[in-house]
C-alpha positions in Angstrom: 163.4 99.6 146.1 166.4 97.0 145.1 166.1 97.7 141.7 166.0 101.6 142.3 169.6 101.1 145.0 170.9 99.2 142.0 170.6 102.0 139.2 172.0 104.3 142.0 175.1 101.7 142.4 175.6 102.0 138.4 175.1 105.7 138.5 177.7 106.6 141.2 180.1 104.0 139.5 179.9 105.7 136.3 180.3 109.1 137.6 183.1 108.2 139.5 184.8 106.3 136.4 184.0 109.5 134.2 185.9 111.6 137.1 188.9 109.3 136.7 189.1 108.9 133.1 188.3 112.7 132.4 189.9 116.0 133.0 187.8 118.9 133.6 187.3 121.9 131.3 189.4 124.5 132.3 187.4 127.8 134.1 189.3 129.9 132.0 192.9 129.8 130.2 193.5 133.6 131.2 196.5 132.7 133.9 198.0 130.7 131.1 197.9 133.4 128.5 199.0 135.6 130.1 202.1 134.2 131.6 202.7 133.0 127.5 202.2 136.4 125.9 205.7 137.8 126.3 207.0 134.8 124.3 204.9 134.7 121.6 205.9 137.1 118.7 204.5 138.9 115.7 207.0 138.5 112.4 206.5 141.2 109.6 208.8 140.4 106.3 209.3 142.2 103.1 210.3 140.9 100.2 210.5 141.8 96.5 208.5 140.3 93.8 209.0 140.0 90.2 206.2 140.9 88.1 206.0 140.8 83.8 202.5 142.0 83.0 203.1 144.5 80.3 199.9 147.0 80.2 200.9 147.8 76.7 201.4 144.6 75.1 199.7 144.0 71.8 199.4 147.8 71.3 201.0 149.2 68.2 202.3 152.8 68.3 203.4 154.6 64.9 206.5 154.0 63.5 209.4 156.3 64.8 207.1 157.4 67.3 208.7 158.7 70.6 206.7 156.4 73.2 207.6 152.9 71.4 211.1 152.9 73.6 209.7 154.8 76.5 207.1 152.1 77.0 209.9 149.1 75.7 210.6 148.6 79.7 207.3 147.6 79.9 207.9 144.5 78.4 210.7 143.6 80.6 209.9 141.8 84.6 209.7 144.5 87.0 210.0 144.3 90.6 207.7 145.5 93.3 208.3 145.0 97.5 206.0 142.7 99.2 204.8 142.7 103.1 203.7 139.1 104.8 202.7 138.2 108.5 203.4 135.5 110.8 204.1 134.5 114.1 206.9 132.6 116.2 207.7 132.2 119.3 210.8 132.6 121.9 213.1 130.1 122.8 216.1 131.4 124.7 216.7 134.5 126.5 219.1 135.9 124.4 216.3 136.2 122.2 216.3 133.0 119.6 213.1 133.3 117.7 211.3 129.9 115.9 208.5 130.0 113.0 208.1 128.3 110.2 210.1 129.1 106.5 207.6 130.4 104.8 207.3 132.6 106.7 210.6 134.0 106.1 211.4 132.5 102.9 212.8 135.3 100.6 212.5 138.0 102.9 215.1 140.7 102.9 214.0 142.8 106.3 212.7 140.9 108.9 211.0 142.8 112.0 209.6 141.3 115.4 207.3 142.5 117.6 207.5 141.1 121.6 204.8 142.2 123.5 203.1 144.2 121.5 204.7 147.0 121.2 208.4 146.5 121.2 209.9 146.2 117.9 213.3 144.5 116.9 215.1 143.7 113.5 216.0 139.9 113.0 218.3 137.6 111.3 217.8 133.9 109.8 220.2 131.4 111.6 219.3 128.7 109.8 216.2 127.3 107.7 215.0 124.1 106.2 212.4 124.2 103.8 211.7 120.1 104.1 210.2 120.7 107.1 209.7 124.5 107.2 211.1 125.2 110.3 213.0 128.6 110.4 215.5 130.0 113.6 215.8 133.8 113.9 217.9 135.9 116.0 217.0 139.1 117.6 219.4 142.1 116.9 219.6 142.9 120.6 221.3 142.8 123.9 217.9 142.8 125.8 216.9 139.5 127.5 213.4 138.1 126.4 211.1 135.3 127.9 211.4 131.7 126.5 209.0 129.3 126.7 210.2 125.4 126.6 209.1 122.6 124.5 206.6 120.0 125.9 206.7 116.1 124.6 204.5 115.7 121.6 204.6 111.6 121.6 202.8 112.1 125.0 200.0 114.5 123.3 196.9 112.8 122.9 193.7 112.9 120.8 191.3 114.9 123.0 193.6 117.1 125.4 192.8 120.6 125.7 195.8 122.8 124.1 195.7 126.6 123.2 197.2 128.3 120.2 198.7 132.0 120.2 199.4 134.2 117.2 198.6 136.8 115.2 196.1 136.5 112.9 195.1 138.9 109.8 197.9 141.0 111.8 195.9 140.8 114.7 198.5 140.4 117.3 198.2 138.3 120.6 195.2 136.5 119.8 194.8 133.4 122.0 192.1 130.8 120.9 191.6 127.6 122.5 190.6 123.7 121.2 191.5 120.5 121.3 193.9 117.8 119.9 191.7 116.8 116.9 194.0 113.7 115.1 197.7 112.8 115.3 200.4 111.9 112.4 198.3 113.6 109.7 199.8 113.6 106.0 198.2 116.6 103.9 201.2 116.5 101.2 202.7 120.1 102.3 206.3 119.0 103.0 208.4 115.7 102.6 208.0 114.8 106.7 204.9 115.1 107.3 203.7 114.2 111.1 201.1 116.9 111.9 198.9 117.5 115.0 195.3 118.5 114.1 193.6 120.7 116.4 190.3 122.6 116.3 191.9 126.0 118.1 191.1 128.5 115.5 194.0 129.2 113.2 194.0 131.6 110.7 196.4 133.8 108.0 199.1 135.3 110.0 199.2 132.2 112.8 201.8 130.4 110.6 204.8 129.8 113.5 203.0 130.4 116.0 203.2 128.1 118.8 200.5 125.0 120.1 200.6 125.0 124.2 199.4 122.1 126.2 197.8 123.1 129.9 201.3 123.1 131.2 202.0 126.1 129.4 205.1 123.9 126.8 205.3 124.1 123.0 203.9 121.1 122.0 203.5 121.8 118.2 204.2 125.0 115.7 201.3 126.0 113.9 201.7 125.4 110.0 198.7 125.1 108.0 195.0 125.4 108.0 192.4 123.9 105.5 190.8 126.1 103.6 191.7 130.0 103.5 188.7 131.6 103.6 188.9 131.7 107.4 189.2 129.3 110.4 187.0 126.1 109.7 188.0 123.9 113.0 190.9 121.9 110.9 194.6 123.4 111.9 197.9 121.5 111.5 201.1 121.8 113.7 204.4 120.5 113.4 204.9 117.9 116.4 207.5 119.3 118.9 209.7 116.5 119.3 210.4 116.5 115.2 210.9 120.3 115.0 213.4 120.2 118.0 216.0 118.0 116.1 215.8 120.0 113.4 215.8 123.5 115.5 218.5 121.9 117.1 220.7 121.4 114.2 220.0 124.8 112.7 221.0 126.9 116.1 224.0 124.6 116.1 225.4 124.6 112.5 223.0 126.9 110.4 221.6 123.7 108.6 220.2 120.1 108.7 222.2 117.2 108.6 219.7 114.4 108.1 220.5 110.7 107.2 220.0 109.1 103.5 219.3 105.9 102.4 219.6 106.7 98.8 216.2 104.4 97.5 212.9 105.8 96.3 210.1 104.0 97.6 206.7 103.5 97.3 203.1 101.7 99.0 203.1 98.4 100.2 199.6 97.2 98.9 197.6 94.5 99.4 198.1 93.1 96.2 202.2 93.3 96.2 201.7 92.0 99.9 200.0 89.0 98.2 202.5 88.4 95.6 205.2 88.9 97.5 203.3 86.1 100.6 203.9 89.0 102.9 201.4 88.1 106.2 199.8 91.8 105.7 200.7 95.2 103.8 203.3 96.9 105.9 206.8 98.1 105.3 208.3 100.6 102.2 208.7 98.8 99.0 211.7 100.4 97.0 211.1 100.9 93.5 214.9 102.2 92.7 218.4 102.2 94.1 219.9 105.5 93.2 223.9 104.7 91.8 226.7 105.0 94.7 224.0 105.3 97.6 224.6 103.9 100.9 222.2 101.5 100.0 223.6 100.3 97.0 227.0 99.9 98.6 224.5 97.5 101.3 223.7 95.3 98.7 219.9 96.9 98.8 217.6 96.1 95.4 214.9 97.4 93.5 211.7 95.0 95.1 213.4 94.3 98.4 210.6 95.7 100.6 212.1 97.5 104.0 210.5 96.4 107.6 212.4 97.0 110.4 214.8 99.8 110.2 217.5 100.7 113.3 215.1 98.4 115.5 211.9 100.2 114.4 209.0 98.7 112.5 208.1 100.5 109.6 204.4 100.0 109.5 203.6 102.3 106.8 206.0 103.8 104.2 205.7 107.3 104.6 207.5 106.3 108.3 210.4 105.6 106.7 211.4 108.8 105.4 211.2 110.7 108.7 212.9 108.0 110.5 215.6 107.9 108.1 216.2 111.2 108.4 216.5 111.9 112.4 219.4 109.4 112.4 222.7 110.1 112.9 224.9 110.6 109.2 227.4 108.0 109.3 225.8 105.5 112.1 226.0 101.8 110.5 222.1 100.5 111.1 220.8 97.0 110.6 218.1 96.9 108.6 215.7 94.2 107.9 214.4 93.2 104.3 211.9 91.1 102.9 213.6 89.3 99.6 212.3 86.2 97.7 209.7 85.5 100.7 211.8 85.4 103.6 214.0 87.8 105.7 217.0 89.1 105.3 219.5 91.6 107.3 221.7 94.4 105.7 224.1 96.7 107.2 223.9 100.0 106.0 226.8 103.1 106.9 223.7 106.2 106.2 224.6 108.9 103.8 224.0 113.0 104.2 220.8 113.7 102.3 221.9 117.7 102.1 224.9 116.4 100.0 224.0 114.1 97.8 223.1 114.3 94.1 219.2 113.4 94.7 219.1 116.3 97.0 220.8 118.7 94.7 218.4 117.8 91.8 215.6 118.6 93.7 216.9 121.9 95.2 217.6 123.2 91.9 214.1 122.1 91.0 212.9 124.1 94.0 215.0 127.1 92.7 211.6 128.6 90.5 210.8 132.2 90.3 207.5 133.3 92.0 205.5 135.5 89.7 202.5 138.0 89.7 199.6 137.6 87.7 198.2 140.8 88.0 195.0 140.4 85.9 193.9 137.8 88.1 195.9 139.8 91.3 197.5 136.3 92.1 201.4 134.8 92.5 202.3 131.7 90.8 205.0 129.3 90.1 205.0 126.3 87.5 204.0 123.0 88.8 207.1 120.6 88.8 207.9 117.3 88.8 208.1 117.1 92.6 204.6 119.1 93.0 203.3 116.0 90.6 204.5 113.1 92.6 204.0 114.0 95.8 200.3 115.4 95.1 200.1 112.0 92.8 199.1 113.9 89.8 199.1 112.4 86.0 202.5 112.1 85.2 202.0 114.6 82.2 200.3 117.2 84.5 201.2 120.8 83.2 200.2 124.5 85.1 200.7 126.6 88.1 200.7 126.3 91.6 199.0 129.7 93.2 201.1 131.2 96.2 199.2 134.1 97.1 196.0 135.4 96.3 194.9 138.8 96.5 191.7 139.6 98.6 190.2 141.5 95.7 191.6 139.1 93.1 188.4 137.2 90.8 189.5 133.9 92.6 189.4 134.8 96.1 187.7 131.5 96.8 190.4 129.4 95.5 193.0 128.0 98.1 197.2 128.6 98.1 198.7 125.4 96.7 195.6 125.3 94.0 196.5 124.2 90.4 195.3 125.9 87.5 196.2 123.5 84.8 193.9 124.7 82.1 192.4 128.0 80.6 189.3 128.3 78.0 190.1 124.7 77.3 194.0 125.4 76.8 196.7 123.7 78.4 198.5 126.3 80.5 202.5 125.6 80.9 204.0 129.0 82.2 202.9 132.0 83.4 202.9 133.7 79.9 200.4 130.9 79.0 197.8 132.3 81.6 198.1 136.1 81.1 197.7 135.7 77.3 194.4 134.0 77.2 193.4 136.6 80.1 194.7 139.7 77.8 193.1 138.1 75.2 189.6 137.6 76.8 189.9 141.1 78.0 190.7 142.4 74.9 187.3 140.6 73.4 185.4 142.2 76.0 185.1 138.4 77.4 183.4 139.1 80.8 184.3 135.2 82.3 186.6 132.5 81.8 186.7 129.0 81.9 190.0 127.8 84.3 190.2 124.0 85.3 192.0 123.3 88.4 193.3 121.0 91.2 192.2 121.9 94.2 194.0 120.7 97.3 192.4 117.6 97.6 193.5 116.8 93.9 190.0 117.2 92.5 189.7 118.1 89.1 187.3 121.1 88.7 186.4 123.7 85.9 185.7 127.2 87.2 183.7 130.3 85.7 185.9 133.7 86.2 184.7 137.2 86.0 186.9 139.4 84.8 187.3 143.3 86.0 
């Protein structure tokens, strides 16, 4: 009898611990939902692509015949006009739209569905492809109604959140999961910070919004793993780093983020070691760029950064983001570890949008997008930014898929997939790729060999059938 009153004790202590530490499953999300909908929109784009497959190429008509110059203009890029869907979501009555930049990115006519059936034409305020956030503005006088962000820091691992959208076009679709993992890196965008959940997210939820149960925008929905469907592995862009930059872009049109002027790079445990650092932590800088704020601070190559503004930099790829929510212009203190010991600078932060590293990259970034219609795919060439943040051999060469038709012969294969080689050949441009497909279809070849990256930088050689 004591020992049975005993095992009753323990029972009703954990019960009552698990009713303290645990929230209940919600009965249903359908009040929340619905009081959401009218906030949540649909974003259709168009947008022209460029396309330079020439059906004729290769083919040799008779000399002086007629059809040589009428099919010339086959040989030159012609353009075709795109569609895309996403979502966003309201932010102000006056109609102030948020979803991400791609999105939006090259898109000559935007339109905006609110509440299913209301449609408006929109204009880009501002955009910032580093962390692809974009703000709209609704071309009318009607008021609309906003939803207000929630606090991400205070988001953890485990709540309940639900995400709206419209996937595969399907408008106002609400799913329903929870916080999966926090500060995820999947090497997307420069400032990386993303909330994982498990609500289904799909094509066509990009810039959608991530509610918590209090009905607040805790995250924008950017990316899924995979895109063959949902798979339980979404990624959102934390609220409280997308509000700094939203609120720069409604305020000026653009980012003004801070810059160090340094390129940096892992603290291991090895440098650790040499360097009789206690553990690996901090960003190690591996090169000062010329007239930087940093080299005006007296920063070198091999000083490894710790404590920046009064923040420990635990990790390097915290330095970045930090760096670039602070103020232009404020002097910060920042700590350095030197010749085994500590060491305090003063640094006066530079504008990253202005300065020369920046402007490299952007016209880097400046690539034309191109069809591949053999293979019913869009592609760009890989550059040098692609290779070091994917940490790629340095003398990587190929192209980085951007779309994928659903009847394409590599349906299977992911957006952000690198083909780097075809039938054993090194592929450098576009050109590269369609001339060993013409060629194989020419031969009656019914399959290819391709080699790729996939998006967890695995090298893999693929069979392709041909049409």
């Amino acid at each position: 009898m004591k020992k049975i009153k005993e095992l009753l004790i323990v029972f009703f202590t954990i019960s009552l611990a698990s009713q303290v530490f645990a929230k209940d499953v919600p009965e249903s999300f359908a009040d929340l939902a619905e009081k959401l909908m009218p906030s949540v929109v649909n974003i259709s784009t168009t947008t022209t692509i460029v396309t330079n497959a020439n059906p004729f190429k290769g083919f040799q008509f008779p000399p002086g015949s007629p059809f040589e110059d009428m099919f010339k203009e086959f040989g030159t890029p012609q353009k075709r006009k795109s569609s895309a869907l996403g979502s966003g979501f309201i932010i102000n009555e006056t109609g102030i739209v948020i979803t991400n930049n791609h999105v939006i990115q090259d898109s000559e006519d935007i339109v905006i569905r609110v509440d299913g059936d209301k449609e408006y034409k929109a204009k880009i305020i501002g955009a910032d492809p580093l962390s692809d956030i974009a703000v709209l503005q609704i071309e009318s006088k009607e008021k609309f109604i906003p939803v207000k962000f929630g606090d991400s820091d205070k988001a953890r691992i485990g709540d309940w959140v639900i995400a709206i959208g419209n996937p595969f076009g399907l408008g106002g679709t609400v799913t329903s999961g929870i916080i999966s993992a926090r500060n995820r890196s999947i090497g997307l965008s420069r400032y990386e910070d993303y909330i994982q959940t498990d609500a289904s997210i799909n094509q066509g939820n990009s810039g959608g919004p991530l509610f918590d149960m209090n009905g607040n925008v805790i995250g924008i929905n950017t990316a899924i793993l995979g895109q063959s469907g949902s798979i339980g592995i979404g990624f959102s862009i934390p609220s409280n780093s997308a509000k700094k930059v939203i609120d720069q872009l409604v305020e000026f049109g653009e980012t003004k983020r801070g810059w160090l002027g340094v390129r940096i790079q892992v603290v291991t445990k090895e440098i650790a070691d040499l360097e009789k650092l206690d553990e690996p932590r901090g960003a190690l800088i591996a090169s000062v760029a010329e007239k930087s704020p940093s080299e005006k601070a007296g920063i070198k190559a091999g000083d490894i950064i710790l404590e920046f503004d009064g923040t420990k930099i635990k990790e390097m790829k915290e330095l970045p983001k930090i760096v670039a929510q602070t103020e232009v212009g404020k002097t910060v203190e920042v700590k350095v570890w030197r010749n085994k010991k500590e060491i305090f600078k003063r640094i006066k932060l530079g504008r990253l949008e202005t300065s020369e590293d920046f402007k490299e990259e952007k016209k880097e970034a400046e690539i034309d997008i191109l069809e591949i219609k053999s293979l019913k795919i869009t592609a760009r060439v890989l550059t040098k930014k692609d290779i070091e943040a994917r940490k790629l051999p340095n003398q990587t060469t190929g192209l980085v898929i951007m779309n994928i038709g659903k009847d394409s012969p590599i349906n299977y294969l992911n957006v952000n997939d690198i083909i780097v080689e075809a039938q054993k050949k090194k592929i450098k441009s576009v050109k590269d790729l369609e001339k060993i497909v013409e060629d194989a279809l020419k031969s009656n070849q019914k399959t290819i060999l391709i080699a790729i990256y996939n998006n967890q930088n695995q090298r893999r050689y693929i069979g392709v059938k041909l049409d």
